[in-house]
C-alpha positions as CSV (number, residue, x, y, z in Angstrom):
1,X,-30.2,16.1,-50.6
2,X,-27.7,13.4,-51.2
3,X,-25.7,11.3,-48.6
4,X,-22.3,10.2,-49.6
5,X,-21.1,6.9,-47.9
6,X,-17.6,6.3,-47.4
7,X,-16.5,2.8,-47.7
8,X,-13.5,1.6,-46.4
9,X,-12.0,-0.5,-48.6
10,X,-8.4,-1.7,-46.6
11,X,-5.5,-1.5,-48.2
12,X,-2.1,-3.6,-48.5
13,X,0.5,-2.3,-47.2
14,X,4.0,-3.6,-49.1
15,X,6.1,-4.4,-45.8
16,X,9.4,-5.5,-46.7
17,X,8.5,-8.9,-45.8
18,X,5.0,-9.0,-47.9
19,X,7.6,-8.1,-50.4
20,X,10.1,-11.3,-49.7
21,X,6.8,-13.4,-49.8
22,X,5.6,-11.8,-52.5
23,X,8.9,-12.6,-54.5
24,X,9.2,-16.2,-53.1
25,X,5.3,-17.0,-54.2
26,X,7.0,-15.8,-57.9
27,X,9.8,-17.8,-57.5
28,X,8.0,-21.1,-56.7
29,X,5.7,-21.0,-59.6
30,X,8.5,-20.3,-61.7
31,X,7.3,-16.9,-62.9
32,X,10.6,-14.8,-61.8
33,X,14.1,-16.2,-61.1
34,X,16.6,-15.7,-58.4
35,X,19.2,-13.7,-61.2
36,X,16.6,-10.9,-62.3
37,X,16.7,-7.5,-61.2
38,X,14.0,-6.6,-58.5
39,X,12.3,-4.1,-61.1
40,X,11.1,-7.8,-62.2
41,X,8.5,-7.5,-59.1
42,X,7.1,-4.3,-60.3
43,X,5.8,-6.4,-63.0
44,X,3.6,-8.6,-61.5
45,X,2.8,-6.0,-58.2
46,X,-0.2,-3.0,-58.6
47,X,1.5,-0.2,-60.9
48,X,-0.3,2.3,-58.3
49,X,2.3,1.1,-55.6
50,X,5.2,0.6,-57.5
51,X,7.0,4.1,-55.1
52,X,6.1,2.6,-52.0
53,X,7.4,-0.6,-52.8
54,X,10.3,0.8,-54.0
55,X,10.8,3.2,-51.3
56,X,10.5,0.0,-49.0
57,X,13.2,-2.1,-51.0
58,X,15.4,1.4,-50.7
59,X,14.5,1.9,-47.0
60,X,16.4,-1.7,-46.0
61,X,19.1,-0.4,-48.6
62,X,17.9,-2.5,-51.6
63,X,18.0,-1.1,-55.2
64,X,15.7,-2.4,-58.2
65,X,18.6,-3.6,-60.0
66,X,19.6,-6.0,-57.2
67,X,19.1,-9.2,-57.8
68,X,16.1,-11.8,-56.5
69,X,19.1,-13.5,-55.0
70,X,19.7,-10.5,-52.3
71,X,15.9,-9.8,-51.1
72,X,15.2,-13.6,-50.7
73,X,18.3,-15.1,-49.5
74,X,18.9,-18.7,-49.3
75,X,15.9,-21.0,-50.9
76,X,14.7,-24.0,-49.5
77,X,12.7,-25.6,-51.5
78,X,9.9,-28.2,-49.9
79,X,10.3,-30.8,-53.0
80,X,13.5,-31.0,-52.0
């Protein structure tokens, strides 16, 4: 007889501000820019939660071809 452990392994869930910080981190190394679409963070997010992110983003009436711009706001930069 075999005994089956089940390990809990936690999950992230995308929060529409894990989301902002997600973006900002992006933004600050200069991988995305504020003038892309959104869809631009499903590229560098896990494919397997690319719906629940985007039912987040839609949720706070956001759309993947908003811009960067609209989810983040204002910038302020710390070099600056």
């Amino acid at each position: 007889m075999f005994t089956i452990l089940a390990i809990s392994i936690p999950i992230k869930r995308y929060s529409l501000n894990i989301i902002k910080e997600e973006a900002y981190n992006l933004l600050e190394i200069g991988t995305i820019t504020l003038d892309q679409p959104l869809r631009i963070l499903c590229d560098y997010l896990p494919v397997q939660r690319r719906n629940e992110i985007e039912c987040e983003l839609e949720s706070y009436d956001y759309l993947l071809r908003d811009r960067v711009r609209d989810l983040i706001g204002k910038v302020a930069w710390e070099s600056d």
